[in-house]
C-alpha angles and dihedrals in degrees: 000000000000122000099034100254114159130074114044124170123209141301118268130159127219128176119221098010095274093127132192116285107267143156086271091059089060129042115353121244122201088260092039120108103225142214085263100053100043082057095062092047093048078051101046088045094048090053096049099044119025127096124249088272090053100245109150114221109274089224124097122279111210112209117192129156122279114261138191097338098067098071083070097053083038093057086048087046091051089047102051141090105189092086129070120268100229090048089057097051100048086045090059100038099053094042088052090082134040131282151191125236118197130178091270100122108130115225096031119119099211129001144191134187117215131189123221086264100054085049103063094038083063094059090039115133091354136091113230095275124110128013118331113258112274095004113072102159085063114151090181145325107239131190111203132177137205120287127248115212127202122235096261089044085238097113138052139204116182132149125238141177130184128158104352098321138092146170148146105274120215107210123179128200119244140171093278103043137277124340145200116248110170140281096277089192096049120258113264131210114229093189 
């Protein structure tokens, strides 16, 4: 299985990403989401929604898994050979098997996980207009997958998608942290 739909633990919110203490906080499983990865998310959010400044927006970010539209980024993905080897394959591998996201995302100033399920009961009976059901203070409702590192941990490959679009993003590491490259597979429109 691609995209790495299956197992979601609950809900939970955090403010400022400092999330509850869990078995992800301490040693890494093979399904767990680790320190690393939640790095590269707190960076690539930081790139595609803070100011100029680089003030993030003070309302909540919701974070869920990435489901059904990755299989398409993840065909692209297969298919290239702009991206590093090592960091596709991790990339796939992890996101072959279920995973858990939590509100551990650094740099965001609230945050809530949401399973498959709590996602689509906040579109119910409503088009995608106005503020999403029980969470009016939403910045954005944003799928992410796990991330694929290359074999020098110098490189990332990770899925998001946020309002209608989504892609593969390439992020480096730098001397002062993690930054956006580009979407080496394109960026699609689901809508």
């Amino acid at each position: 299985m691609t995209g790495g739909c299956g197992a979601h633990g609950p809900a939970s919110a955090s403010a400022g990403g400092a999330g509850p203490a869990s078995a992800s906080a301490g040693a890494a499983g093979p399904d767990t989401v680790t320190t690393a990865e939640y790095e590269v998310y707190g960076a690539l959010l930081r790139e595609l929604y803070a100011d100029r400044d680089g003030r993030m927006p003070t309302g909540t970010f919701l974070v869920a898994q990435p489901e059904p539209w990755v299989a398409i980024a993840d065909s692209q993905l297969i298919a290239s050979n702009e991206v590093d080897p090592a960091a596709r394959a991790e990339y796939l591998a992890r996101n072959a098997r279920p995973y858990t996201l939590e509100p551990r995302v650094p740099g965001l100033p609230r945050q809530v996980a949401l399973t498959a399920g709590e996602v689509a009961a906040i579109f119910v009976g409503r088009g995608r207009t106005g503020a999403y059901r029980g969470y009016p203070d939403a910045v954005a409702l944003v799928r992410l997958s796990r991330v694929g590192f290359s074999q020098d941990g110098q490189t990332a490959l990770l899925f998001i998608r946020r309002i209608g679009k989504f892609g593969i993003a390439r992020m480096r590491r730098t001397a002062e942290g993690w930054r956006f490259v580009d979407w080496p597979t394109g960026f699609f429109m689901d809508g």
